[in-house]
C-alpha positions as CSV (number, residue, x, y, z in Angstrom):
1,X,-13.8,-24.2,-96.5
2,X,-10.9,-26.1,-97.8
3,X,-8.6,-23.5,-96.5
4,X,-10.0,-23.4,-93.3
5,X,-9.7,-27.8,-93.2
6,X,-6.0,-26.9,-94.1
7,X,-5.4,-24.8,-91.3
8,X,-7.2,-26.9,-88.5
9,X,-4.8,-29.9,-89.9
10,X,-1.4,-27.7,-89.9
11,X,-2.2,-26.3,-86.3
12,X,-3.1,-30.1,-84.5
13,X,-0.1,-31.7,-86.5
14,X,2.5,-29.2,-84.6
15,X,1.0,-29.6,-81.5
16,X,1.8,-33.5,-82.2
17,X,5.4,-32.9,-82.5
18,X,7.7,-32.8,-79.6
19,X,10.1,-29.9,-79.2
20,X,13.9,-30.0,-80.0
21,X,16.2,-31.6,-77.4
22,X,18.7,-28.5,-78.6
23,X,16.5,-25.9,-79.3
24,X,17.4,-22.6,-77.4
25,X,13.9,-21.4,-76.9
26,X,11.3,-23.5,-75.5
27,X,8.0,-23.8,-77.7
28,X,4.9,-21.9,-76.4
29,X,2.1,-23.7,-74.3
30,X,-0.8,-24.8,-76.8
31,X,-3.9,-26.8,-75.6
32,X,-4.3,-30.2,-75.7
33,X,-6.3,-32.0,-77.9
34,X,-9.3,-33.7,-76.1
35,X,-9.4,-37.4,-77.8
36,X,-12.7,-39.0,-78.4
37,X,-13.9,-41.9,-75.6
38,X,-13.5,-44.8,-78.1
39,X,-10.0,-43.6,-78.5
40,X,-9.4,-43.0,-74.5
41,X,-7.9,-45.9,-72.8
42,X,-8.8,-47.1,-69.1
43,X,-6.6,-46.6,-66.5
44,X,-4.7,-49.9,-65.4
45,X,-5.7,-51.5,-62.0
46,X,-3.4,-51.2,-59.4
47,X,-1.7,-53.9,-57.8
48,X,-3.1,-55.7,-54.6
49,X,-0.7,-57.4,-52.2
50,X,-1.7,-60.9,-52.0
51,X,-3.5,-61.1,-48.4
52,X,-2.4,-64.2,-46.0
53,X,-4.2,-65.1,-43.4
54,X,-2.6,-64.3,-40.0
55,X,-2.0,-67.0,-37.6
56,X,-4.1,-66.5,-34.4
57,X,-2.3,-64.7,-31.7
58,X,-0.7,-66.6,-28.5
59,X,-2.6,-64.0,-26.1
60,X,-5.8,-65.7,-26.7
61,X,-4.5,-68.8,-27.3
62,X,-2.9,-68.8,-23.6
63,X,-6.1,-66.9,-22.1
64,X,-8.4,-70.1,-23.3
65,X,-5.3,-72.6,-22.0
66,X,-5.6,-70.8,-18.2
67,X,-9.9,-70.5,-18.7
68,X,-9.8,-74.6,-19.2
69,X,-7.0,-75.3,-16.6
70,X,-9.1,-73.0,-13.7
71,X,-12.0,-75.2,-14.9
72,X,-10.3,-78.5,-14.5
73,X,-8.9,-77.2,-11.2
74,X,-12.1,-76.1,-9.7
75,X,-13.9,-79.5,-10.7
76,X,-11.3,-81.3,-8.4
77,X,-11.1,-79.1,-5.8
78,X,-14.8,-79.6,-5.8
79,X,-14.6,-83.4,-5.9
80,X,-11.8,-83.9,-3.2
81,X,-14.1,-81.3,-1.1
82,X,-16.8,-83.5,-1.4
83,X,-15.2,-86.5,-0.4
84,X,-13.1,-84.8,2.5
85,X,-16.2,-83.1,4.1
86,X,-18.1,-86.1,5.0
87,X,-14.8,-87.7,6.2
88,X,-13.8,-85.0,8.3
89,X,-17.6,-85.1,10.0
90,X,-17.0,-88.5,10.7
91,X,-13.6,-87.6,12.4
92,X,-14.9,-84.7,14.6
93,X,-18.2,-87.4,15.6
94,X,-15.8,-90.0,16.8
95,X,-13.7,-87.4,18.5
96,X,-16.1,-85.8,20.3
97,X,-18.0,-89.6,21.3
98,X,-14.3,-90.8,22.4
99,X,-13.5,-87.6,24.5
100,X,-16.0,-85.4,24.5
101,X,-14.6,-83.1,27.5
102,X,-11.4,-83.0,25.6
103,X,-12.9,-82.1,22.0
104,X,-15.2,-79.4,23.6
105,X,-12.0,-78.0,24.9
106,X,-9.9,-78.2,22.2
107,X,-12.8,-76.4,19.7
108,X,-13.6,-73.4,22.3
109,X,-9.6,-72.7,22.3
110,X,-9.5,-72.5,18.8
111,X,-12.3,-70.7,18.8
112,X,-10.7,-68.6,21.3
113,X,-7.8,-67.9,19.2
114,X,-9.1,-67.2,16.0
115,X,-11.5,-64.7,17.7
116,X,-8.2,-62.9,19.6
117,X,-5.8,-63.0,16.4
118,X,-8.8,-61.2,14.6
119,X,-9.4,-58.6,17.3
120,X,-5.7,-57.8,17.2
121,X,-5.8,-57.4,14.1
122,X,-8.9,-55.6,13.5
123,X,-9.4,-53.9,16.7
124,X,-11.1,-51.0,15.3
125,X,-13.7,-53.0,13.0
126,X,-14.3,-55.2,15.6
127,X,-15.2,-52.7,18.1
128,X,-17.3,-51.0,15.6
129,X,-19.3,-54.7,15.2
130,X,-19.8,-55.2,18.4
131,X,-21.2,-51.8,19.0
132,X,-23.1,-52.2,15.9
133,X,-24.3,-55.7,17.5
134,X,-25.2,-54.1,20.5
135,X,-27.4,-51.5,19.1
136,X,-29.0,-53.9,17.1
137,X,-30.0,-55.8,20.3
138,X,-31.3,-53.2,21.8
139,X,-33.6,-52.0,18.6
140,X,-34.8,-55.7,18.1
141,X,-35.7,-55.5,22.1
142,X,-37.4,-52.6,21.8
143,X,-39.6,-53.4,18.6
144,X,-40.2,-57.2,20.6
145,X,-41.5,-55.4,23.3
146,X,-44.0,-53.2,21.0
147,X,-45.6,-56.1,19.0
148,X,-46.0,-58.2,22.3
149,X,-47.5,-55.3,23.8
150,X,-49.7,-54.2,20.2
151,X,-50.9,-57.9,20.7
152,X,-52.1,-57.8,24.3
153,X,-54.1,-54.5,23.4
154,X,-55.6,-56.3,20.2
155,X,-56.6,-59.1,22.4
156,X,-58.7,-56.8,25.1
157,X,-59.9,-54.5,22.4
158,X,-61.4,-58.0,21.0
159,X,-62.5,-59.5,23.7
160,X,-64.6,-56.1,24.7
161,X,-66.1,-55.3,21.1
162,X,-66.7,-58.7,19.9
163,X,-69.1,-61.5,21.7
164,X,-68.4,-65.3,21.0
165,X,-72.1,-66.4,19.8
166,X,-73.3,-69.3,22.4
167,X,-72.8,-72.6,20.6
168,X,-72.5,-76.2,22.4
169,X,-73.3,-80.1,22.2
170,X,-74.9,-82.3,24.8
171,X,-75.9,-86.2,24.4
172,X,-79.4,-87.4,25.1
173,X,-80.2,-90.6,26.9
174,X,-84.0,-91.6,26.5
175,X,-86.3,-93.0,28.3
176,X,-87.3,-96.2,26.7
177,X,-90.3,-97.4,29.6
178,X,-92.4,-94.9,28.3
179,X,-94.8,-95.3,25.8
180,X,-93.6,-91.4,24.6
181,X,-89.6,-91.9,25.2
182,X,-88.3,-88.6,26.2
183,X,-84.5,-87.1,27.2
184,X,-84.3,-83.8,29.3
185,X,-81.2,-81.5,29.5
186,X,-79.6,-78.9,31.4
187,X,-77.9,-76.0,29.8
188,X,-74.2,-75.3,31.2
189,X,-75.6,-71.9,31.4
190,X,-79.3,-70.0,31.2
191,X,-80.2,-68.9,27.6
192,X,-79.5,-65.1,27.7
193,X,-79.9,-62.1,26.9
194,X,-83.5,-61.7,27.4
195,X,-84.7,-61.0,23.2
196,X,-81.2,-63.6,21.7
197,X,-83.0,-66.2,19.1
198,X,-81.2,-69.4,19.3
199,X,-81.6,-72.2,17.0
200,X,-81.8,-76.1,17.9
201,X,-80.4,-79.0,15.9
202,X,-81.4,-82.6,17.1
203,X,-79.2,-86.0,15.9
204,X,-80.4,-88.9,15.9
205,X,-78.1,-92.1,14.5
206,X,-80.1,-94.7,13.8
207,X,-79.0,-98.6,12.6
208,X,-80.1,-99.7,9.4
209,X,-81.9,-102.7,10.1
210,X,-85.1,-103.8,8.4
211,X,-87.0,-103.1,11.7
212,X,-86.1,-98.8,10.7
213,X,-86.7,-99.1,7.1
214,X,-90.2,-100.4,7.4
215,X,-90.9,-97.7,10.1
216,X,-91.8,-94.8,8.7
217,X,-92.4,-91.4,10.1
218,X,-92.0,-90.5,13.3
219,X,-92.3,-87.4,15.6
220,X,-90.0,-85.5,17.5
221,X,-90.7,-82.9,19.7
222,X,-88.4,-80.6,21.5
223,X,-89.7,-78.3,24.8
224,X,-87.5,-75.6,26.2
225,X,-88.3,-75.3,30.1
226,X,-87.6,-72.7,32.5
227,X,-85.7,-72.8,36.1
228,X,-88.3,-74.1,37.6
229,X,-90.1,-76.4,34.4
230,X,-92.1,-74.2,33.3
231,X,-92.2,-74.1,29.0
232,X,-91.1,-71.3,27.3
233,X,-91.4,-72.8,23.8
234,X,-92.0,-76.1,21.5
235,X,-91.1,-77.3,18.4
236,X,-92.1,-80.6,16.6
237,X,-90.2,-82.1,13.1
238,X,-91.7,-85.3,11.2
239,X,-88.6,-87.8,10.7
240,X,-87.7,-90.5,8.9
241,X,-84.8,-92.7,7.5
242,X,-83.9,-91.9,4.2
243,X,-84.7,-94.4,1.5
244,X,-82.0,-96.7,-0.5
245,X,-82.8,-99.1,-2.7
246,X,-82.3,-102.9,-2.7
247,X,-79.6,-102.7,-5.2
248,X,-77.9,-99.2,-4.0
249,X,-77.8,-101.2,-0.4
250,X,-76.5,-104.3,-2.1
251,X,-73.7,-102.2,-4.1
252,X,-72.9,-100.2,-0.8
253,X,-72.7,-103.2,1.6
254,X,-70.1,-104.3,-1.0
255,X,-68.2,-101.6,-1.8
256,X,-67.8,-100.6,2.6
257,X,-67.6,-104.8,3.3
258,X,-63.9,-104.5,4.2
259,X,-64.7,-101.3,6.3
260,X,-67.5,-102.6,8.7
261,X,-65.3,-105.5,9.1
262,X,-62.6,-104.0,10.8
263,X,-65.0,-101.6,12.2
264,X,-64.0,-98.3,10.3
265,X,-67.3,-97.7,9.4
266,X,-70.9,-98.8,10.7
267,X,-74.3,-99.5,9.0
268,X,-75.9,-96.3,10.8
269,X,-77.8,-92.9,9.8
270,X,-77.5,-90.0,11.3
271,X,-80.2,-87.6,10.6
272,X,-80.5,-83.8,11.8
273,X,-83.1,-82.1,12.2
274,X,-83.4,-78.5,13.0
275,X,-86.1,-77.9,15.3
276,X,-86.5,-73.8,14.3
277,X,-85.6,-71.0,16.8
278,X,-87.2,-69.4,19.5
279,X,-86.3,-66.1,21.2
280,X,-85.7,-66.0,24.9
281,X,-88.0,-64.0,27.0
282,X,-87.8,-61.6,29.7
283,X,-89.6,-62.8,31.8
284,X,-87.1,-66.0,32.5
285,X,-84.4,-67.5,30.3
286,X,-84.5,-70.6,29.3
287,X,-82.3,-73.3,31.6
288,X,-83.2,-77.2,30.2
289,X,-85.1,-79.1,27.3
290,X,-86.7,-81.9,26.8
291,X,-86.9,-83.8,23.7
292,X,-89.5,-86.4,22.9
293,X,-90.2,-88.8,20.7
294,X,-93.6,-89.7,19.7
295,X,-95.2,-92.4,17.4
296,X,-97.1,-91.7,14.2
297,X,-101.1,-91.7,14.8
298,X,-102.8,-95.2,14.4
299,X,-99.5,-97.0,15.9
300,X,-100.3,-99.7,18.9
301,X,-98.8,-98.7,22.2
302,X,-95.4,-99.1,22.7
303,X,-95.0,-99.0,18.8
304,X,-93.7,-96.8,16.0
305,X,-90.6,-95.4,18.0
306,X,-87.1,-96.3,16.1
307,X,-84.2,-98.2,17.1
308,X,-81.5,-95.6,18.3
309,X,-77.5,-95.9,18.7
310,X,-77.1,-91.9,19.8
311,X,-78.2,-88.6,19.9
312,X,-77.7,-85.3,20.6
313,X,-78.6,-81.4,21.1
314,X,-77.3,-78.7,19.5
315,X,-77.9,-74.8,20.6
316,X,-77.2,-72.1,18.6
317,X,-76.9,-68.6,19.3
318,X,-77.9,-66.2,16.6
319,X,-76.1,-62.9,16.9
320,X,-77.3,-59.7,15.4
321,X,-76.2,-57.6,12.5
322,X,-73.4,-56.0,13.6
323,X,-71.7,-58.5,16.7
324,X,-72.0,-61.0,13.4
325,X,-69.8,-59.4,11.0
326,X,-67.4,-58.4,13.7
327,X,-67.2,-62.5,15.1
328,X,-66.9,-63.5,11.2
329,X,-64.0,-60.9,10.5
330,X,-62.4,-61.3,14.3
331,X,-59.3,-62.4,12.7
332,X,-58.6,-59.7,10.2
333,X,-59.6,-56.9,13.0
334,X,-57.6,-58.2,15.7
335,X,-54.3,-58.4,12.7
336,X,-55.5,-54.6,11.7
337,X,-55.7,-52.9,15.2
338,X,-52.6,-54.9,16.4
339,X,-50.4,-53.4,13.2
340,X,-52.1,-49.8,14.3
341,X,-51.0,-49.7,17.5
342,X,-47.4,-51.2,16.9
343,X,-47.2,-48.8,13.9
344,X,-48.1,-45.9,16.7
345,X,-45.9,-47.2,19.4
346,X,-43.0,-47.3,16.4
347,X,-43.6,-43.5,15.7
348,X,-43.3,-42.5,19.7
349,X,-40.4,-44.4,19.9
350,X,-38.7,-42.6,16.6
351,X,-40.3,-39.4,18.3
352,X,-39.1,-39.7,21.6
353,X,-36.5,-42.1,21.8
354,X,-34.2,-40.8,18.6
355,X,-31.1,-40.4,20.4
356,X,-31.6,-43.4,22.3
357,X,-31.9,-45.6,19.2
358,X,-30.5,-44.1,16.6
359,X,-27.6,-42.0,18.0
360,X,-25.6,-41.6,14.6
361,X,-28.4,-40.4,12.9
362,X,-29.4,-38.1,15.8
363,X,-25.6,-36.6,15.9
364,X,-25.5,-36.1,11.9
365,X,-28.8,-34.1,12.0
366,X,-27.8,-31.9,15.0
367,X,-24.2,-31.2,14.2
């Protein structure tokens, strides 16, 4: 074992020594001895140039300069065009008030020249607008002439496939010397078609005066008369003014004071009552009414009738089923058949009239 430590110690201690500057034969290649990590030492770090921070560069520094300036000069061009504007309007006013022959003149020959220097200029471009502008005209013409016409057959279609349902006003008058006061009525026209139900509304305005609110009921009674005054139907309604309090009138007399004065509004009632329908018959249609006003039972002659400002008659048609969705939705049918037909009368015209219209388009598809 010794021997062998001996050896290891000889063979690592000539490896160790460097060979002879003079000696004639080099020494042979031997491995290296591989040194233990505690022994190893760490690479040194290598140098870094110290870094200096590079002063910006004059491109940007001369793009922000001409940024600012073009903002600066846009702000006054701005401003002086602002205050120019209104004084150059104020020029061409008194201009044209001074001399307005003259001013007329002089803008129709500027005019005149800035529209010649272009077209000699642009002779081609501006022949190629004013065809353009042409064509336009004649398309916009053309698609005029086929809503106007759409329109028209919309109206006729509407005026053949949908009735207007009968509906008017008229004022009665009573007849105060009777002890029954009663109005009678023409119609403008006969009630008609023979089977139509119609539907009557009477108005009465009455004043609110003490003599009214300690009325009561009352009767009214409406008679639909033939040509020749014959009655086709009655109908007879219980009425009456509606009730208010002494402090709801006190509060409302208050409140409207100001009104009534200056005669915006009036102390008045106006009550309807619908008198029910009646269907005409076949036999005659109806052509007048009469509508009477009776007193309560147990009232003294010439008694129980209420003071009256105004009233009226309303008749109302009632249509069936069908004619009465088609008059509630007349709006939205005439719109609908009018954009069919000026949606067909478009396609005939791209159909027929393709060269006519759209010649470019009808020489680029035919060759």
């Amino acid at each position: 074992m010794e021997s062998e430590t001996e050896a290891e110690d000889a063979f690592f201690d000539a490896c160790d020594t460097p060979p002879l500057a003079n000696s004639a034969q080099p020494s042979p290649l031997l491995p290296l001895r591989r040194l233990p990590f505690w022994e190893q030492s760490s690479p040194s770090p290598l140098p870094f140039p110290n870094r200096v921070d590079s002063p910006p560069s004059p491109d940007l520094l001369r793009a922000l300069i001409n940024i600012f300036l073009k903002i600066v000069a846009f702000q006054t061009t701005l401003l002086l065009s602002s205050i120019a504007f209104p004084l150059r309007l104020i020029s061409l006013f008194s201009s044209f008030l001074s001399d307005p022959r003259g001013t007329l003149h002089r803008w129709a020959d500027q005019l005149w020249r800035i529209s010649s220097s272009f077209v000699e200029n642009h002779a081609g471009l501006a022949l190629r607008v004013s065809v353009g502008c042409f064509w336009a005209l004649v398309v916009l013409c053309s698609l005029m002439a086929c809503l106007v016409f759409a329109l028209f057959v919309g109206k006729i279609v509407m005026a053949v496939a949908v009735e207007e349902p009968l509906d008017f006003a008229m004022d009665l008058s009573f007849d105060f010397t009777r002890s029954s006061p009663m109005a009678e009525v023409s119609f403008p026209r006969p009630l008609s078609p023979p089977g139509r139900r119609f539907r009557s509304t009477v108005s009465l305005t009455l004043a609110e005066s003490e003599y009214n609110r300690n009325l009561g009921i009352f009767q009214v009674r409406v008679e639909f008369l033939t040509a020749d005054q014959k009655p086709l139907a009655s109908s007879s309604r219980p009425c009456m003014m509606r009730f208010k309090s002494a402090p709801v009138r006190i509060l409302e007399t208050i409140l409207k004071l100001v009104l009534v004065l200056v005669d915006i509004s009036s102390e008045t009632q106006t009550i309807s009552l619908s008198m029910g329908g009646f269907a005409v018959p076949a036999s005659a249609p109806a052509a007048s009414a009469m509508v009477v006003l009776e007193p309560r039972a147990g009232q003294r002659l010439g008694t129980g009738l209420p003071e009256l400002y105004s009233a009226s008659l309303r008749m109302e048609s009632e249509l069936p089923l069908m004619r009465r969705l088609l008059w509630s939705w007349r709006r939205t049918l005439f719109v609908s058949i009018a954009i069919f037909i000026f949606n067909f009368e478009l396609l005939l015209l791209l159909i027929c009239c393709t060269p006519l219209l759209l010649p470019g388009y009808y020489r680029r598809a035919h060759g």
